[in-house]
Residue, then its C-alpha position, 0 to 999 in steps of 0.5 A: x800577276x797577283x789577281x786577288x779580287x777586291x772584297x767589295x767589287x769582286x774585280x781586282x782594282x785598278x794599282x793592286x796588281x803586281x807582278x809576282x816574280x815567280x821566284x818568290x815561290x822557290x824561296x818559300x819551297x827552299x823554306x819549307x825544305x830547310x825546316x823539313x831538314x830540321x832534326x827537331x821534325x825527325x825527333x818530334x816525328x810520332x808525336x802530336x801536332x800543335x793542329x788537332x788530329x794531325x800528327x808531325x808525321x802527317x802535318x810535314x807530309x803535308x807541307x811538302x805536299x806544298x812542293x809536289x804539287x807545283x812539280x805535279x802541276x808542272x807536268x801536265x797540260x794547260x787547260x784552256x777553260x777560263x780561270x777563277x781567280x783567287x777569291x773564287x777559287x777559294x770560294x769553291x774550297x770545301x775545307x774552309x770552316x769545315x770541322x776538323x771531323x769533316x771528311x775533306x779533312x779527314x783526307x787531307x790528313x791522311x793524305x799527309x801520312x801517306x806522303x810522309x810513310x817513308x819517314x822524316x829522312x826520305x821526305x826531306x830528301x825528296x823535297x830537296x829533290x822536287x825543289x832542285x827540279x822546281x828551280x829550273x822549270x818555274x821560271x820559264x812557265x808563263x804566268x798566264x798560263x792556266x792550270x787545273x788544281x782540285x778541280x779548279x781552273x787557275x792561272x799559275x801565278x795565282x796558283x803559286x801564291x795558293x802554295x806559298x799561302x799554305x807553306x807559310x801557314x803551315x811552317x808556322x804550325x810545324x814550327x810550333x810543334x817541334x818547338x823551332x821558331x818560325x822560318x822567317x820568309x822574304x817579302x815577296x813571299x810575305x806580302x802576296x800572302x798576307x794580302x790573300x788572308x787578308x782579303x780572305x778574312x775581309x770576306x769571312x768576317x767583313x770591313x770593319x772586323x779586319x779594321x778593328x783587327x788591326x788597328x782597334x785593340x779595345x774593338x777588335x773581335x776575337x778573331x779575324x781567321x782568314x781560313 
């Protein structure tokens, strides 16, 4: 089930659950994956990412640290304490609107070389590999089943959609770096996320900025960013 909280009531209101058919997820790893394989990744590999201080090394690490996680995840035991959802998961997250300087950062950057040190061939391969695995095992989780991630409890779907938000995010920011066009993704990987960054923008900069966003180009601010 998708389980964003509304903005205003801090619940999730009552006909803005779906189920999130776990699936939805494979295709965006499978995504992720194919655009790793790209030769203009191997041959943009050293070079500077279109986000600063993140190289195409370390940024595709990065994204496919997107796939391992799951896999992760998928290892270990549930937790029994009870789940935030997505809103307050995110409220917990250090990273958001921090500088690109701040040490959760600065980790998060190195942690995307390290994965990526065996170079653009073996991490392709080995996302190949985890999404094979993912492909048998991801179905037959329950979606209520609680998991634990960055130190934060959640349910599983609602930890899917975490990852498909962050393949999303940053395929495009791959993309861009390697001078690609953007993977383009099935609704059921399109629409849980743009509600997340939605409903996350909504928080960050309120109601009537989003509204204006979207639909009043003469008062729309100058940016709705969601993270």
């Amino acid at each position: 089930m998708v389980r964003v909280a509304s903005p205003t009531s801090g619940c999730a209101p009552e006909g803005l659950e779906d189920e999130l058919d776990p699936t939805a997820y494979l295709r965006a790893a499978e995504s992720a994956a194919g655009l790793l394989r790209d030769p203009a990744v191997a041959d943009a590999w050293d070079q500077p990412s279109a986000l600063p201080e993140f190289s195409v090394r370390g940024l595709s690490g990065h994204l496919a640290a997107q796939v391992f996680a799951t896999r992760r995840v998928l290892g270990e035991d549930g937790v029994d304490d009870a789940p935030l959802d997505l809103l307050g998961y995110y409220a917990h997250s250090e990273w958001i609107g921090a500088d690109v300087n701040d040490e959760i950062n600065v980790r998060m950057r190195e942690r995307g070389e390290d994965i990526a040190a065996e170079g653009a061939a073996a991490l392709a391969a080995q996302v190949d590999a985890a999404v094979e695995d993912l492909r048998t095992t991801v179905p037959e989780v329950e979606a209520e089943r609680v998991v634990r991630f960055s130190g934060r409890a959640l349910r599983f779907d609602d930890f899917l959609i975490t990852r498909m938000m962050e393949i999303a995010v940053h395929s495009d920011d791959l993309a861009v770096s390697v001078g690609v066009d953007t993977p383009a993704l099935p609704p059921e990987v399109v629409d849980p996320v743009l509600s997340l960054l939605s409903r996350l923008a909504v928080r960050r900069h309120g109601q009537a900025a989003v509204l204006r966003a979207l639909s009043r180009a003469e008062r729309a601010p100058e940016t709705i960013a969601a993270i």
